[in-house]
C-alpha positions in Angstrom: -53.6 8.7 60.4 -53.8 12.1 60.4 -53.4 14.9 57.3 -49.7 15.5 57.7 -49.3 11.5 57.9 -51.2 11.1 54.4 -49.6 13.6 53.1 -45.8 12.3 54.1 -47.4 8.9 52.4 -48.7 10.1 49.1 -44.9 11.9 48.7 -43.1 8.9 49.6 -45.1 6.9 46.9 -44.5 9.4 44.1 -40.6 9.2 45.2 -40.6 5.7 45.1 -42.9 6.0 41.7 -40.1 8.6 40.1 -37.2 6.3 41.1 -38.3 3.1 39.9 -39.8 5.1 36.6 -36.0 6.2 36.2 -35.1 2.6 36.6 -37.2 1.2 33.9 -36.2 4.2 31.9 -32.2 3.3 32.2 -32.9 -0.1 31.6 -35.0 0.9 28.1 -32.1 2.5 27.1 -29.5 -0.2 27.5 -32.0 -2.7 26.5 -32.8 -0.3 23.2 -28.9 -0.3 22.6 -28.3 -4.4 23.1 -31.1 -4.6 20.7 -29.6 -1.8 18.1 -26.0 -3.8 18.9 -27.6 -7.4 17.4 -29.8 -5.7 14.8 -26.3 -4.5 13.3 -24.8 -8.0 13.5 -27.4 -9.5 11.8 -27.9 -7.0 9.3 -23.8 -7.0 8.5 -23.2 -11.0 9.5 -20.2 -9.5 11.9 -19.8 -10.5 15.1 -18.2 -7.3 15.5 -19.9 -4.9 13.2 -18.3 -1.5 14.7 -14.4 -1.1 15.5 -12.3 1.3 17.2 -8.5 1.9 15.4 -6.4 1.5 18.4 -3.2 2.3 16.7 -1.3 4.5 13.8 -0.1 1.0 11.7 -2.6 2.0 9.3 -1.8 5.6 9.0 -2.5 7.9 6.8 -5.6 6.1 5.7 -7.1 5.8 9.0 -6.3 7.1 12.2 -6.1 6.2 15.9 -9.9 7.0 17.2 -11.6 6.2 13.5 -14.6 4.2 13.7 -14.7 1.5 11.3 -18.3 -0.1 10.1 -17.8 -4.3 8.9 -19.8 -6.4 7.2 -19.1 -10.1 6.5 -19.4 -10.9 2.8 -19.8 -14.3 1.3 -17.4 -12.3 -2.2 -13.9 -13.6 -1.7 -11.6 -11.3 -0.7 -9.1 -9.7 -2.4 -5.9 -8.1 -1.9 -6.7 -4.2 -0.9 -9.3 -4.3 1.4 -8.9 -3.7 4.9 -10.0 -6.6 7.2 -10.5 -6.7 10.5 -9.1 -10.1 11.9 -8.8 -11.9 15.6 -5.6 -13.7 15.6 -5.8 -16.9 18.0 -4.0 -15.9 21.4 -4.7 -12.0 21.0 -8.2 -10.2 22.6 -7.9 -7.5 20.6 -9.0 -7.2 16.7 -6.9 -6.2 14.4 -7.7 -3.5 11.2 -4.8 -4.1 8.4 -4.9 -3.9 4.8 -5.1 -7.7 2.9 -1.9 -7.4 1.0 -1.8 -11.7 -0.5 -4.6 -13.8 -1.3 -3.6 -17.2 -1.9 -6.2 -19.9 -3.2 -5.4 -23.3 -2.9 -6.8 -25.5 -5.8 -6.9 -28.7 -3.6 -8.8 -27.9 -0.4 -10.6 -24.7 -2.1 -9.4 -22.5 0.7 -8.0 -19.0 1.0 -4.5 -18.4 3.0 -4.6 -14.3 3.6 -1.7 -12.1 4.3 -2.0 -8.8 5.7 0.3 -5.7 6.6 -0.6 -2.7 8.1 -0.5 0.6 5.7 2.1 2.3 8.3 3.9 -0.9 9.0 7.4 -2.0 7.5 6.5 -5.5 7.0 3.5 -7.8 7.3 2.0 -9.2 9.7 3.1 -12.6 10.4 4.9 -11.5 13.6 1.5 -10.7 14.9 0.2 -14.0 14.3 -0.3 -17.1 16.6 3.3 -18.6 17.1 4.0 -20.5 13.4 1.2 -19.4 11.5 2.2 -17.4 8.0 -1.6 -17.0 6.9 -4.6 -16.1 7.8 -7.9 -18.4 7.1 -11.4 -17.0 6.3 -12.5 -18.2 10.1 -9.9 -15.2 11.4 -11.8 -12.5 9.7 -14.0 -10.5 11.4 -15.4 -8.7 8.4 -14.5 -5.8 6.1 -14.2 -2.1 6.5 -17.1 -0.5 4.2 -17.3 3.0 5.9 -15.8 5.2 8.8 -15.9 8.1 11.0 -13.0 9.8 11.8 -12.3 10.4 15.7 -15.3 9.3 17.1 -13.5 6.3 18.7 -11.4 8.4 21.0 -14.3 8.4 23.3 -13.6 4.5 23.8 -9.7 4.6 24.0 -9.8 7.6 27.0 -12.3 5.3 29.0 -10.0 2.5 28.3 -6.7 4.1 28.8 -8.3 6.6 31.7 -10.6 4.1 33.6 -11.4 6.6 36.1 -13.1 8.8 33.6 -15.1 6.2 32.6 -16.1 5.5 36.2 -16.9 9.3 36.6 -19.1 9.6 33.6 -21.3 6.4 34.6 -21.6 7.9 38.0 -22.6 11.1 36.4 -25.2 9.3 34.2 -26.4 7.7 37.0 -26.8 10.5 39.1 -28.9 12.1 36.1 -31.2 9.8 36.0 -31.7 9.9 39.6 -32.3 12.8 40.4 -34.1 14.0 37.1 -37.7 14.7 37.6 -39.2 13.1 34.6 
């Protein structure tokens, strides 16, 4: 093989060298955010420890696009706070104010009742067909912080799902054709 040939080699290995580099690089960074993603449900015992508010029923307090941050806590809860609750049947979680705890003496357990801050009435329409409470096994956690807006990143890449398909091609094409 002469020069030229070596030469066409030794730049075809640093291509394939900078491409799989990029790889490994992508894949640090989704691994890194995985890890981050179960580091914050174990540190907040929330399956879900970061919501988006997809709608105004909790208006003024919090807005469509807020971020909510939940933690589980083993404190009972009390009317007030705002939960963030999975009602059988539904996909989406719910973020409403607790409005009615109810204790009951015999089995020790909580029945909850919750209405959203912009709503009319509570929430039992929203629950599963013939349910009036929720239990403590329906609760997602607790709002303990927020950051207003943020979440409208999610909603356009949920409601638009082309822009979300043009941003990851984007991304990708970054990291392919970036040299470091």
């Amino acid at each position: 093989m002469g020069f030229i040939g070596e030469t066409v080699e030794s730049i075809r290995s640093v291509q394939i060298r900078q491409v799989l580099t990029q790889a490994v690089n992508l894949g640090m960074i989704v691994t890194s955010a995985l890890m981050i993603w179960k580091a914050l449900m174990c540190v907040t015992g929330s399956e879900s420890p970061v919501v988006v508010v997809l709608s105004g029923s909790m208006e003024p307090g919090f807005k469509r696009g807020d971020i909510l941050f939940l933690r589980m806590s083993k404190d009972p809860i009390r009317a007030g706070e705002i939960a963030v609750f999975n009602v059988d049947g539904r996909d989406i979680p719910i973020v409403h104010r607790v409005i009615k705890v109810h204790e009951r003496q015999d089995t020790k357990e909580v029945d909850i009742l919750t209405k959203g801050d912009n709503n009319y009435g509570d929430d039992r329409l929203l629950y599963a067909r013939g349910q009036l409470w929720l239990q403590k096994h329906h609760i997602m956690g607790r709002a303990i912080g927020y950051l207003p807006y943020v979440g409208w990143v999610t909603i356009i890449m949920t409601e638009k799902p082309i822009i979300k398909y043009l941003l990851i091609g984007a991304l990708g094409l970054l990291v392919i054709t970036s040299k470091e």
